[in-house]
The first five atom37 places (N, CA, C, CB, O) and aatype in JSON, in Angstrom:
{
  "aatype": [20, 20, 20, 20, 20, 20, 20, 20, 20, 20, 20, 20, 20, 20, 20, 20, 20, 20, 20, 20, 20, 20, 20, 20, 20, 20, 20, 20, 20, 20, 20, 20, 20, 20, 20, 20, 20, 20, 20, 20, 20, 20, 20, 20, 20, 20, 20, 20, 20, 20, 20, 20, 20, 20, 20, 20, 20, 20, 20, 20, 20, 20, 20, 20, 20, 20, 20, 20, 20, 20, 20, 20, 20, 20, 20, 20, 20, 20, 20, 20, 20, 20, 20, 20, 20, 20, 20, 20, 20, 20, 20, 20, 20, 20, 20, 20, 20, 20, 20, 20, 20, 20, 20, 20, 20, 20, 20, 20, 20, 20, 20, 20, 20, 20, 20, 20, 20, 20, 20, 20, 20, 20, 20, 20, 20, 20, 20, 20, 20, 20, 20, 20],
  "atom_mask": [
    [1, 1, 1, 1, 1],
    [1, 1, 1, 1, 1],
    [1, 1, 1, 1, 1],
    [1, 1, 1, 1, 1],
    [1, 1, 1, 1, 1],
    [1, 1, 1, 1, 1],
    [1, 1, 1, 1, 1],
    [1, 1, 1, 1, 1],
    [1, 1, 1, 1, 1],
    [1, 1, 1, 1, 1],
    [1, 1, 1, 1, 1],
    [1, 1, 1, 1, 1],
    [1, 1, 1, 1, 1],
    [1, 1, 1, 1, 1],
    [1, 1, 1, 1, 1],
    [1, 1, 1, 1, 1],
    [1, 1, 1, 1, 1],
    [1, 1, 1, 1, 1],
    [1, 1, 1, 1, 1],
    [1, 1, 1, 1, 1],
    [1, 1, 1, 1, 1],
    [1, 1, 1, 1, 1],
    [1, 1, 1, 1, 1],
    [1, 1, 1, 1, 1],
    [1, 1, 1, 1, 1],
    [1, 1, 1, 1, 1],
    [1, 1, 1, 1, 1],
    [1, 1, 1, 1, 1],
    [1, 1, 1, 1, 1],
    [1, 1, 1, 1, 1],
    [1, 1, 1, 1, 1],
    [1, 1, 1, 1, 1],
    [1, 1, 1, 1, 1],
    [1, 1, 1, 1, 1],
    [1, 1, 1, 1, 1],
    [1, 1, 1, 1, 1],
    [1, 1, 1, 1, 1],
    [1, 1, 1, 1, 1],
    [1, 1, 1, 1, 1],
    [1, 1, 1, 1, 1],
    [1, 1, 1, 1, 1],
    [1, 1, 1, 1, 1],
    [1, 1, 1, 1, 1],
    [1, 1, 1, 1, 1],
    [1, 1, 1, 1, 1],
    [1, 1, 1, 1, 1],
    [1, 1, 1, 1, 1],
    [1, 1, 1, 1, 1],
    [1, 1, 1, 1, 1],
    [1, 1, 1, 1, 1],
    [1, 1, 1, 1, 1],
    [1, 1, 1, 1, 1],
    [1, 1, 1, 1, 1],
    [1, 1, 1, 1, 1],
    [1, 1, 1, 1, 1],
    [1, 1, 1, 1, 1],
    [1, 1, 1, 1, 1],
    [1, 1, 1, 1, 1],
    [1, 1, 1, 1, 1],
    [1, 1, 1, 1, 1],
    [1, 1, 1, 1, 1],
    [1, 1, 1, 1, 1],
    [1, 1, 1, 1, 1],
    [1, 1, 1, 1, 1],
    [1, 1, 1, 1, 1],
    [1, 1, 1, 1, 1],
    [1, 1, 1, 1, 1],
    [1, 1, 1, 1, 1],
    [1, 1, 1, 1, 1],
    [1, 1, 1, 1, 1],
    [1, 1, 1, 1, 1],
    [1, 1, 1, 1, 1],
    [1, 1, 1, 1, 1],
    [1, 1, 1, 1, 1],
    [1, 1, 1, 1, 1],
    [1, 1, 1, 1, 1],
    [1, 1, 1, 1, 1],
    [1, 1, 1, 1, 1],
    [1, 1, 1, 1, 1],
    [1, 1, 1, 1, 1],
    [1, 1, 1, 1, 1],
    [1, 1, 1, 1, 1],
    [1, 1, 1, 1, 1],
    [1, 1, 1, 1, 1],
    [1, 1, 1, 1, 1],
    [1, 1, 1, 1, 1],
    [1, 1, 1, 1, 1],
    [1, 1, 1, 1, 1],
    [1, 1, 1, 1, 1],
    [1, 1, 1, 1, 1],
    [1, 1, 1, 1, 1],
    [1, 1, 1, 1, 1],
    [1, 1, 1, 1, 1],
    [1, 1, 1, 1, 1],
    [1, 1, 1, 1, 1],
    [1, 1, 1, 1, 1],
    [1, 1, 1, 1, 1],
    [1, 1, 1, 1, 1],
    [1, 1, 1, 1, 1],
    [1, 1, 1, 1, 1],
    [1, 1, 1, 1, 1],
    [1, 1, 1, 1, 1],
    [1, 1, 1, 1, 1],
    [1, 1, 1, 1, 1],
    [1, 1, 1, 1, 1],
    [1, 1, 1, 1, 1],
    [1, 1, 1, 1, 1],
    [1, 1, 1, 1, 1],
    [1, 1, 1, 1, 1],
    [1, 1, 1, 1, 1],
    [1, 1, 1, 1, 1],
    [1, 1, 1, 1, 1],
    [1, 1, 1, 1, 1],
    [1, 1, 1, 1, 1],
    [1, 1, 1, 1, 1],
    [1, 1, 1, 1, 1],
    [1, 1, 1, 1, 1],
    [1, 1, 1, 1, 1],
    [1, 1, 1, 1, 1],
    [1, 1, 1, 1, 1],
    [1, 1, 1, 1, 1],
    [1, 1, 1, 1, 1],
    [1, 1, 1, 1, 1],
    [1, 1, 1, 1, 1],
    [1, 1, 1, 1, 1],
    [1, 1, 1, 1, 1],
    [1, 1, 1, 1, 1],
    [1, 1, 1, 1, 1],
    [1, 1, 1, 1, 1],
    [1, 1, 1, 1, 1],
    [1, 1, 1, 1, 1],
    [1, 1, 1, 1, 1]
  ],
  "atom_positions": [
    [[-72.21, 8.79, -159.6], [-70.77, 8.73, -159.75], [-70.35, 9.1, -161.16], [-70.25, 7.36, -159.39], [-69.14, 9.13, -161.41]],
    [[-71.48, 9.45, -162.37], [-70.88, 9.49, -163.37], [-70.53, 10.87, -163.86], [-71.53, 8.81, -164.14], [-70.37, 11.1, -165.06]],
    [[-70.38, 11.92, -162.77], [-70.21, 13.57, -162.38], [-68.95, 13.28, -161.78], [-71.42, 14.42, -161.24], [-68.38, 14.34, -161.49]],
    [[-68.3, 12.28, -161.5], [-66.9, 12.24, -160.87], [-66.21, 12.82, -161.69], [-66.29, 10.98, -160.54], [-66.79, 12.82, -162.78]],
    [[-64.95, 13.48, -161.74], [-63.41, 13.91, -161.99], [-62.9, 12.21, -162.59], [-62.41, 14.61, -160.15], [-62.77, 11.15, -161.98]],
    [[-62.69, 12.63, -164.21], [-62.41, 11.15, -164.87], [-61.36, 10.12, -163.9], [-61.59, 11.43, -166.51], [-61.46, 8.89, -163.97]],
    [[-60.35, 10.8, -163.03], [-59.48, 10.38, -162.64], [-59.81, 9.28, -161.24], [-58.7, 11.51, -162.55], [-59.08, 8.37, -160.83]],
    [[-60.94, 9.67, -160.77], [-61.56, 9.3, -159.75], [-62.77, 7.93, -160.25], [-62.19, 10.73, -159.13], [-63.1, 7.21, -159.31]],
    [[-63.17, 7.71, -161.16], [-64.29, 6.77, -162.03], [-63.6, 5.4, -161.35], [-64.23, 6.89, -164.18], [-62.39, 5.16, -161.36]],
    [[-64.46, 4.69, -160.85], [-63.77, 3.15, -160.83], [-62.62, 3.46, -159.7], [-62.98, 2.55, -162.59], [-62.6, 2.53, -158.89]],
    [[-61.83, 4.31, -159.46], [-60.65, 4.38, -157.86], [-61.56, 4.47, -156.56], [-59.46, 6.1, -157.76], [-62.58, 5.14, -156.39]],
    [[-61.03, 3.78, -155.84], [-61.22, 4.16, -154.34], [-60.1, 5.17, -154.16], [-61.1, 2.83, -153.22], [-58.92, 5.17, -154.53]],
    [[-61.02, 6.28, -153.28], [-60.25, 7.74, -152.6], [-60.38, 8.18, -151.51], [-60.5, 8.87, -153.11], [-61.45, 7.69, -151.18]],
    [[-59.98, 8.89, -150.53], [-60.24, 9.17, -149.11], [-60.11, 7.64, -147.99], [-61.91, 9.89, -149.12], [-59.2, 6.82, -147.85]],
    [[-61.17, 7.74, -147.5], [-61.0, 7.04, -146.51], [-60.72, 5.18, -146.49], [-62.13, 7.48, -145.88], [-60.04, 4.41, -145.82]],
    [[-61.74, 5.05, -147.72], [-61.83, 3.78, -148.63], [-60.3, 3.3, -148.56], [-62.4, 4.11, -150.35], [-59.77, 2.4, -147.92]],
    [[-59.7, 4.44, -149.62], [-58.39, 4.18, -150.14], [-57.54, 3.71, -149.36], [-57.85, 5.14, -150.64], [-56.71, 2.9, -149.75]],
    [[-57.6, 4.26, -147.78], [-56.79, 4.2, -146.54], [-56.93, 2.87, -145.91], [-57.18, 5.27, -145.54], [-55.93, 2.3, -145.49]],
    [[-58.12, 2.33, -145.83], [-58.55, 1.2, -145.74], [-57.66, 0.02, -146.16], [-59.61, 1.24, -146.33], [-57.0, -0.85, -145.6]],
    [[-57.98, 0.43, -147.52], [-57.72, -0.45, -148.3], [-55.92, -0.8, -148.62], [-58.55, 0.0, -149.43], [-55.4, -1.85, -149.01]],
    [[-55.45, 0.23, -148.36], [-54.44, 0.46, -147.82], [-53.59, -0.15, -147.13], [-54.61, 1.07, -147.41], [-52.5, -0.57, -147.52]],
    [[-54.18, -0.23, -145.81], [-53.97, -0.53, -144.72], [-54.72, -2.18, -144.61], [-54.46, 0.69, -143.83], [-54.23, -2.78, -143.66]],
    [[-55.51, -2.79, -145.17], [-55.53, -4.47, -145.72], [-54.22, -4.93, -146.4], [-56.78, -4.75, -146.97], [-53.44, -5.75, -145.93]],
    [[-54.13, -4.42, -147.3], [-52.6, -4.08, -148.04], [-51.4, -4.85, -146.6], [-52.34, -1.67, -148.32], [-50.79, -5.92, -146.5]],
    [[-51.54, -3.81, -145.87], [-50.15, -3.93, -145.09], [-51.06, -4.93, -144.3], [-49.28, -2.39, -144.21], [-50.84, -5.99, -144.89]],
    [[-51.72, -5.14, -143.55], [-52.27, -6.62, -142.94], [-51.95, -7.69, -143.54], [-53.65, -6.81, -142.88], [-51.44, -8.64, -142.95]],
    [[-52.21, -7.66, -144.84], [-51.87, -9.19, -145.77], [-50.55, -9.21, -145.76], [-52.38, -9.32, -147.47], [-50.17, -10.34, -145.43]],
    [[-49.43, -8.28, -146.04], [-48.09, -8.44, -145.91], [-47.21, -9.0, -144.62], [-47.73, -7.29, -146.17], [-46.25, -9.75, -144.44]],
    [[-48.17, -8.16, -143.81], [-47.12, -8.77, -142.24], [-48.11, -10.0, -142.04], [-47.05, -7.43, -140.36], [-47.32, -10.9, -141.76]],
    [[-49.39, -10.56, -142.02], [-49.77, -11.69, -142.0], [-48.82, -12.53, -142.66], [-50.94, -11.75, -142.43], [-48.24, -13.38, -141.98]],
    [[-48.53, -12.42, -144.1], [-47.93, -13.36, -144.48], [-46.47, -13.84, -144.26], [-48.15, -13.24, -145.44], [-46.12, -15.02, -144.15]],
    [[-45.39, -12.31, -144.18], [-44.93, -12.44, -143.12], [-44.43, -13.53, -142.08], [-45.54, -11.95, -142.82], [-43.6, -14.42, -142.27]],
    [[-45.33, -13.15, -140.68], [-45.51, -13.49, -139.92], [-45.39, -15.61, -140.08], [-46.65, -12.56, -139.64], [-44.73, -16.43, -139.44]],
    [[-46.45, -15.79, -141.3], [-46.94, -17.29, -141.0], [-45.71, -17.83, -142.1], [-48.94, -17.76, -141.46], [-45.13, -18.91, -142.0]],
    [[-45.51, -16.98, -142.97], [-43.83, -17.39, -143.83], [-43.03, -17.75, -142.59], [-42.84, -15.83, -144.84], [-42.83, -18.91, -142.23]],
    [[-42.62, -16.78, -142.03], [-42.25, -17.17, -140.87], [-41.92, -18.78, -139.49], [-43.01, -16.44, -140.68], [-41.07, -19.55, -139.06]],
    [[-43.49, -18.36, -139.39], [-43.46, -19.66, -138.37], [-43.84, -21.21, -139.24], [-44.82, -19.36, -137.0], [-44.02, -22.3, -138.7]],
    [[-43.88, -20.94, -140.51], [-43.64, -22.42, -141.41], [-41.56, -22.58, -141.47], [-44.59, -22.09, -143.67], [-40.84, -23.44, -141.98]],
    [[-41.3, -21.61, -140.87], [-39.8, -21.91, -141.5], [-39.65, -21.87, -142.93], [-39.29, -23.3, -141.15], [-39.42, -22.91, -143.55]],
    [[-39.79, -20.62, -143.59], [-39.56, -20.39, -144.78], [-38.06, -20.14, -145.23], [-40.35, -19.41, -145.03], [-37.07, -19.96, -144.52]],
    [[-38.14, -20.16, -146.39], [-36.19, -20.33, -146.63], [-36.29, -18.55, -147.43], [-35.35, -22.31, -148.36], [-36.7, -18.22, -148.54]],
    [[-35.63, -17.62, -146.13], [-35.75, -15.99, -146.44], [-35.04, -15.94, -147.43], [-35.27, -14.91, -145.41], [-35.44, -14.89, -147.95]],
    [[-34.02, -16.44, -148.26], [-33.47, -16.55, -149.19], [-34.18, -16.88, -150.61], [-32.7, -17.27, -148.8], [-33.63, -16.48, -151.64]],
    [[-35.57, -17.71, -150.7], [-36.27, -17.84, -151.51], [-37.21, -16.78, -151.38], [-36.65, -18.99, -151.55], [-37.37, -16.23, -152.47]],
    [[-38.12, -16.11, -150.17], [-38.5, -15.48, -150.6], [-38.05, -13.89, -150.7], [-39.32, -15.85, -150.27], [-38.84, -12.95, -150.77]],
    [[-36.9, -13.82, -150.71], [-35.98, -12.44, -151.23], [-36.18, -12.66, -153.19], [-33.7, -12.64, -150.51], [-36.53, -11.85, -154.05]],
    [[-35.77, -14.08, -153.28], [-35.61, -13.96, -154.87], [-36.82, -14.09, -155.03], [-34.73, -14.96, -155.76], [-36.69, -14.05, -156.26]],
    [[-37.94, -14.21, -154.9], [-39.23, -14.76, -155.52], [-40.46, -13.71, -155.01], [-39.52, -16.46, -154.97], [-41.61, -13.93, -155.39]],
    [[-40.04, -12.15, -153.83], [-40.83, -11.52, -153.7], [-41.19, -10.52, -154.55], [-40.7, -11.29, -152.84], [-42.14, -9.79, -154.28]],
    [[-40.29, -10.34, -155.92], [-40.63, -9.29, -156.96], [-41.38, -10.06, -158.66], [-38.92, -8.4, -157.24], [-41.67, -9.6, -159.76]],
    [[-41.42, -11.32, -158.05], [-41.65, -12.36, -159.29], [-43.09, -11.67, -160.11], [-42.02, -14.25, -158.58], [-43.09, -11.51, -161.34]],
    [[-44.06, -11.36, -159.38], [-45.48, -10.91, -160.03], [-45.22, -9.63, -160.6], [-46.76, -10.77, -158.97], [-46.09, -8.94, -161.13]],
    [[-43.99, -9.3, -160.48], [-43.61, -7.78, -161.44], [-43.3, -7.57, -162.45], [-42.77, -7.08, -161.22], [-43.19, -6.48, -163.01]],
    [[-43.01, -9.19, -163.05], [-42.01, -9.59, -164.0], [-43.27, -9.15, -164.9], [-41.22, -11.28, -164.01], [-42.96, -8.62, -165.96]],
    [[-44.5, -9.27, -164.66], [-45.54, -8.91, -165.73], [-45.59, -7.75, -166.45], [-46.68, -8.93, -165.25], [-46.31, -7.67, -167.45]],
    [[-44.65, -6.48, -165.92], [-44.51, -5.47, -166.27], [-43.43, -5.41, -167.67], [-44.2, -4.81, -165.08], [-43.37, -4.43, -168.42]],
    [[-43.02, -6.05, -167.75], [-42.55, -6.32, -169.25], [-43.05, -6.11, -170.03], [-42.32, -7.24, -169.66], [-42.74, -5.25, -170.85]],
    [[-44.57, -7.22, -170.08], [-45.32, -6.6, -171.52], [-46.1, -5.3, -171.64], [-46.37, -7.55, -171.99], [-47.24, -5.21, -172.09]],
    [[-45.29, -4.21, -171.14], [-46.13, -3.09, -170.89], [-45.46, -2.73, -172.17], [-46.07, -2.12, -169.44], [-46.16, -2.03, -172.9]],
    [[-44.18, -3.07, -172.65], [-43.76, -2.68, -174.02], [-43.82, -3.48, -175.37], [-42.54, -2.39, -173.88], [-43.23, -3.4, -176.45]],
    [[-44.73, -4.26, -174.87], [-45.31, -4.76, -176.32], [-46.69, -4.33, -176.32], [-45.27, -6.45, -176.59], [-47.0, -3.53, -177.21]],
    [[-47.66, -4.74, -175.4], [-49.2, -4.46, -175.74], [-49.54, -3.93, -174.51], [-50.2, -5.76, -176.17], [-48.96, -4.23, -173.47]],
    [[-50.37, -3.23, -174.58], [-50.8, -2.47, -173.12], [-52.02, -3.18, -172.04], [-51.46, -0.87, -173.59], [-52.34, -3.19, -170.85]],
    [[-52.63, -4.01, -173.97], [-53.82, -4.7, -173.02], [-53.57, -6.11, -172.28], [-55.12, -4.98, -173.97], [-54.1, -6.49, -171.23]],
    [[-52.56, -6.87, -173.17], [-52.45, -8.34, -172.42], [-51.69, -7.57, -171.42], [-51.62, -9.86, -173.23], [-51.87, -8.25, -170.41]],
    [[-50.72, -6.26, -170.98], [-49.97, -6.64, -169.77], [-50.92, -6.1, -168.78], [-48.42, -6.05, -169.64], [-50.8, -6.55, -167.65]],
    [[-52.03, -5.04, -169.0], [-52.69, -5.44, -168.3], [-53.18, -6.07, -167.66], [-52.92, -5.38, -168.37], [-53.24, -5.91, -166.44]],
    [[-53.76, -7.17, -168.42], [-54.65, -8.99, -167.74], [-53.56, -9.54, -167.19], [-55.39, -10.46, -169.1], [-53.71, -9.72, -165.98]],
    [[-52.38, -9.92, -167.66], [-50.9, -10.29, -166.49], [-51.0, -9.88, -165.68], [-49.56, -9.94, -166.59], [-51.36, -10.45, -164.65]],
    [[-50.65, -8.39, -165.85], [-50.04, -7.76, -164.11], [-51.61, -7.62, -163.28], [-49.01, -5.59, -164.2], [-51.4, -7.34, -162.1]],
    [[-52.86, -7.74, -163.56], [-53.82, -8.36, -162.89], [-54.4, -9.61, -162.33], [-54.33, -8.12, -163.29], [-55.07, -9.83, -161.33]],
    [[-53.8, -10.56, -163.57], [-53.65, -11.77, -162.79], [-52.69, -12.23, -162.01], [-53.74, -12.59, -163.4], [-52.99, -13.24, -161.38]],
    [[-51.09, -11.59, -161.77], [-50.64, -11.44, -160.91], [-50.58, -11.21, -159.81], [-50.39, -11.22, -161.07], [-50.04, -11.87, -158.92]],
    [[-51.42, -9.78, -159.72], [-51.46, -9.03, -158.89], [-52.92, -8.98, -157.76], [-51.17, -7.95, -159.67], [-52.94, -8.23, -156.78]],
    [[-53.76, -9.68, -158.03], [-55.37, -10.27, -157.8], [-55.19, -11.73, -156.82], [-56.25, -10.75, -159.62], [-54.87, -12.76, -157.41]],
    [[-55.45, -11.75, -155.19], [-55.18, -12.28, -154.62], [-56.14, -13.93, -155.06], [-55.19, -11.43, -153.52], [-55.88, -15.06, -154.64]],
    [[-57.09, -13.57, -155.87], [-57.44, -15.06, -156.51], [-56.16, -16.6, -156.73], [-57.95, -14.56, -158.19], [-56.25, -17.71, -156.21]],
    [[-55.42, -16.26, -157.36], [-54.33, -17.25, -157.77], [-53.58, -17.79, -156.24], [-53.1, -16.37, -158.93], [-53.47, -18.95, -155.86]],
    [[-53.08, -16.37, -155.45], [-52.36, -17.3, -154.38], [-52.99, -17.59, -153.65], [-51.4, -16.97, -153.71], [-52.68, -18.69, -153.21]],
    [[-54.29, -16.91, -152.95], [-55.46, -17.9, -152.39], [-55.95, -19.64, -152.82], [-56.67, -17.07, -152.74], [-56.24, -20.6, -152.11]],
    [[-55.87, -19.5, -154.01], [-56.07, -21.11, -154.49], [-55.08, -21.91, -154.14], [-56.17, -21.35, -155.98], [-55.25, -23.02, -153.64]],
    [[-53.7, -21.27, -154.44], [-52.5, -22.21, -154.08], [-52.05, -22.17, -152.24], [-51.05, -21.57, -155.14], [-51.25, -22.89, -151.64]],
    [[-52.74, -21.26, -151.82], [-52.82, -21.28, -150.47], [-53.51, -22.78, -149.95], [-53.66, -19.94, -150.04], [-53.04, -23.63, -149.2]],
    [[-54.81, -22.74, -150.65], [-55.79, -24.15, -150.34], [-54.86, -25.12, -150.69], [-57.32, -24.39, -151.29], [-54.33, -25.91, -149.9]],
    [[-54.64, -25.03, -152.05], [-53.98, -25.95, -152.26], [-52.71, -26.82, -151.1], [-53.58, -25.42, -153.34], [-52.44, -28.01, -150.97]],
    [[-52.21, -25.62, -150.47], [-50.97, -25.52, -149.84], [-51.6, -26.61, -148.06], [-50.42, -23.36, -149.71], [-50.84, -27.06, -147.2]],
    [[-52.7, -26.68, -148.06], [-53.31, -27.12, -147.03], [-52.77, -28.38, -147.18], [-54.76, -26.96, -146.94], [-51.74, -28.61, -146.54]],
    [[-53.24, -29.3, -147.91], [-52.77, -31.02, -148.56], [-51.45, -31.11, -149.16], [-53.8, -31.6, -149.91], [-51.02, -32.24, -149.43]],
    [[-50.61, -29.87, -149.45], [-49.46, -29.97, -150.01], [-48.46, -28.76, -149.79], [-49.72, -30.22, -151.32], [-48.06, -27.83, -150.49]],
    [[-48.2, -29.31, -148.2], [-47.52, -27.9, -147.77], [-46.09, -27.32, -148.59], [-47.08, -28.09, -146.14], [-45.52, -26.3, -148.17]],
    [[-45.8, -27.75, -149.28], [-44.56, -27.61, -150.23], [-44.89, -26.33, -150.6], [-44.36, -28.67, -151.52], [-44.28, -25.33, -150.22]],
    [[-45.71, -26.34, -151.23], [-46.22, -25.25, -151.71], [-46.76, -24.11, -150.88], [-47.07, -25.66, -152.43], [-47.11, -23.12, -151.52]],
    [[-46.84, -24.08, -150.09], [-47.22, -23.17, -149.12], [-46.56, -22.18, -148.92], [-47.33, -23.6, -148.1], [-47.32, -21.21, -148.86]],
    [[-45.4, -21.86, -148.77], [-44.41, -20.83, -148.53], [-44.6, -19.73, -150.08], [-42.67, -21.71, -148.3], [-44.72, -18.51, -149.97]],
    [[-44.59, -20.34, -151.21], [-45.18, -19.46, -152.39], [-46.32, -18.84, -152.58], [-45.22, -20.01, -153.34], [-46.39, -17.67, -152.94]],
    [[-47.31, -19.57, -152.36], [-48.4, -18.72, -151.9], [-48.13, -17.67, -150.85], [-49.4, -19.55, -151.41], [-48.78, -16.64, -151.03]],
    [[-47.51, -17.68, -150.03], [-47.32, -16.83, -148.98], [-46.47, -15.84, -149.73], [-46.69, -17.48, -147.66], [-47.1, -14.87, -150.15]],
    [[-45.28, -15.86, -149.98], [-44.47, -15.02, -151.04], [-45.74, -14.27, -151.76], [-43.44, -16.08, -152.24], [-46.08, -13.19, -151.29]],
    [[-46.32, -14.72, -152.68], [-47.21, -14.26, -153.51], [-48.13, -13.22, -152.84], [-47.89, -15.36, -154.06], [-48.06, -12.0, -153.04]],
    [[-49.14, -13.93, -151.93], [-49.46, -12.98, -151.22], [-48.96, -11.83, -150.44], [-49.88, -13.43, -150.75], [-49.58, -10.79, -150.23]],
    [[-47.58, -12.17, -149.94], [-46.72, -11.05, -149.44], [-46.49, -9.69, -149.97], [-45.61, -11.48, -149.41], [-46.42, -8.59, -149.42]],
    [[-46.36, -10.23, -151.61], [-46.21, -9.31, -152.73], [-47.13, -8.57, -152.79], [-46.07, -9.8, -153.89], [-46.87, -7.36, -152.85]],
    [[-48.21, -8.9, -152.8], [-49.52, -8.16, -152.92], [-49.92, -6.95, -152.3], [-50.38, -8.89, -152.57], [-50.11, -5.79, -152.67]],
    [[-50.01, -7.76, -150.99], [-49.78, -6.99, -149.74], [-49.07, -5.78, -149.92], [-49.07, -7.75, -148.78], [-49.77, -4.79, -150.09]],
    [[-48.05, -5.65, -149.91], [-46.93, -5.22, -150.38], [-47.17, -3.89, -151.0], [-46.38, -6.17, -151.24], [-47.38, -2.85, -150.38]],
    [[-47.13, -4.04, -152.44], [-47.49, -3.31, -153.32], [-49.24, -2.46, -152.79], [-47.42, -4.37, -154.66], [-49.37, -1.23, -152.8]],
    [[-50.16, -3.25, -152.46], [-51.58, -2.48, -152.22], [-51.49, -1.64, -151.06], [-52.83, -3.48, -151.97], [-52.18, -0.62, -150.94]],
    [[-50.35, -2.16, -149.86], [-49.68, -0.93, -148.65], [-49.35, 0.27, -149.47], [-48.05, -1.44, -147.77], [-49.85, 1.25, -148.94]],
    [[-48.82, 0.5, -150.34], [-47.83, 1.1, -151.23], [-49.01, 1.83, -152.2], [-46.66, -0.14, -152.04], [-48.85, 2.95, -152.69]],
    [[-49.7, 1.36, -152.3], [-51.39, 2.16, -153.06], [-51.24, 1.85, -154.73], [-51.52, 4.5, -152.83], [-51.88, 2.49, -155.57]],
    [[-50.21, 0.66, -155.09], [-50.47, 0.19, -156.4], [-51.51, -1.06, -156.59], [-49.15, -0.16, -156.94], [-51.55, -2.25, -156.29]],
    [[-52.27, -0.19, -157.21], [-53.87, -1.32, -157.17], [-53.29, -2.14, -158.5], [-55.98, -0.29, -157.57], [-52.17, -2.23, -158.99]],
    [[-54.68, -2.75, -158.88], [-55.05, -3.14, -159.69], [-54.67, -2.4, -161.35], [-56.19, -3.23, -159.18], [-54.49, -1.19, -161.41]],
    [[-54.62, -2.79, -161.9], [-54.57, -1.67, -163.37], [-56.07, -1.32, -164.43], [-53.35, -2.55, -164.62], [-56.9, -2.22, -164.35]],
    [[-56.31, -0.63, -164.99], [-57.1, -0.35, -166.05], [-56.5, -0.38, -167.14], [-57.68, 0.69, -165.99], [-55.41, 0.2, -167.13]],
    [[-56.86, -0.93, -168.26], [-56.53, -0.75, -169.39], [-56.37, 0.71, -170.07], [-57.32, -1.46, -169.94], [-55.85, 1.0, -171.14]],
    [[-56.88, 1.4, -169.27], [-56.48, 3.0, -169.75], [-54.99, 3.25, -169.38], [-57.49, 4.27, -168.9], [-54.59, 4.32, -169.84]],
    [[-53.97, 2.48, -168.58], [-52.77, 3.47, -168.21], [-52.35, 2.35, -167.05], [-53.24, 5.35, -167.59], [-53.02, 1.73, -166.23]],
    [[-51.1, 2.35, -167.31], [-50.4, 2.08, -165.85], [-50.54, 2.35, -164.82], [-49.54, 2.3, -165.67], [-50.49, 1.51, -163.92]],
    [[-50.77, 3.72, -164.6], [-50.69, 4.51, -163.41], [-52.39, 4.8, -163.3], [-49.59, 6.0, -163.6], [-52.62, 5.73, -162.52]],
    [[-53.7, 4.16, -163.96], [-54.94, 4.21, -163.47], [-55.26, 2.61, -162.54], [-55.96, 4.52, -164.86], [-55.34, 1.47, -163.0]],
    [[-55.39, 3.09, -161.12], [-55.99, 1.51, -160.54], [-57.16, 1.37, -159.97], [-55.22, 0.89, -159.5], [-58.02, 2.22, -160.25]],
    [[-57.4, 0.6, -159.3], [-58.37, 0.64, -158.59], [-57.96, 1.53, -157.23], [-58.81, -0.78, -158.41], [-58.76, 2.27, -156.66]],
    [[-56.8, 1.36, -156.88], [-56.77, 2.46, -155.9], [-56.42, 4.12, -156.28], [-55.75, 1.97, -154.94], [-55.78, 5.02, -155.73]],
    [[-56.82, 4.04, -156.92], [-56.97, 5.72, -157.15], [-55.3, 5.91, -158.69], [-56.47, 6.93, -154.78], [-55.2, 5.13, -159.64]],
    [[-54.56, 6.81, -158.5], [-54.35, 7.31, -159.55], [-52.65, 7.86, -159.42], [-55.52, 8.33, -159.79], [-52.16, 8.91, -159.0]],
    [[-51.92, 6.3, -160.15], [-50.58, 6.72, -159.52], [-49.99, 8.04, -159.56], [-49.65, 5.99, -160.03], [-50.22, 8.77, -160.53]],
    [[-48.87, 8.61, -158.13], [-48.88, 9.73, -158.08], [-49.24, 10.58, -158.54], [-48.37, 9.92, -158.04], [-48.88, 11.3, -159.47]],
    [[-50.45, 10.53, -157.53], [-51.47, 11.56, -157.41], [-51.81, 11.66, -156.32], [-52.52, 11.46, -158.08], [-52.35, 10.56, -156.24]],
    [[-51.99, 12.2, -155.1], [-52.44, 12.88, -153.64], [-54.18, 11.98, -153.79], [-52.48, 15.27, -153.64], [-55.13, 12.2, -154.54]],
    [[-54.01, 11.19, -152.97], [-55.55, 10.24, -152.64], [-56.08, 11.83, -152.05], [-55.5, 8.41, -151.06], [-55.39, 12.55, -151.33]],
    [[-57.74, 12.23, -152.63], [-58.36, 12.59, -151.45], [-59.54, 12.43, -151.23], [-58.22, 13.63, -151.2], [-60.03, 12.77, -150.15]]
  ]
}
């Protein structure tokens, strides 16, 4: 892999990408779906489904902490925990779901993960740019 096209190093492309893609939109209408049948208040998660974006701010101060933000944002680790969490303390449950929704969301949409090289380098390949 180290003959790859720099743009391609570290992205999933082709079929992977589609995949992965398409988990993306599974996790969204899953969450969705179970936002849903908890009786979620659609009004909270309208205001609270762009919240993990807010990380994009520090893209104009430092490139590297908004990196680690909009990755720890954006890295289904955090709302998975508060998901568990959400088991013994369903209060919380509907945010995790939001959270994950977001995710979803955005990885349907083919905005991965970030690299510290660039905004637009992710793990899913290489904002607008034609996956192939």
């Amino acid at each position: 892999m180290t003959n790859a096209p720099e743009e391609f190093r570290g992205a999933a492309r082709g079929g992977v990408r589609t995949l992965l893609r398409l988990e993306g939109l599974a996790v969204l209408l899953g969450s969705v779906f179970f936002f849903k049948v908890r009786h979620g208040n659609w009004g909270i998660f309208a205001l609270l489904f762009f919240a993990p974006d807010l990380s994009f701010v520090l893209y104009a101060i430092d490139r590297k902490l908004a990196t680690a933000s909009y990755n720890a944002a954006h890295s289904y680790l955090l709302p998975v925990a508060l998901l568990c969490v959400g088991v013994l303390h369903p209060a919380v449950m509907p945010y995790a779901l939001i959270w994950t929704a977001h995710i979803g969301f955005d990885r349907a949409l083919g905005y991965g993960l970030k690299y510290k090289t660039g905004f637009g380098d992710t793990h899913l390949g290489k904002l607008g740019k034609i996956a192939t």
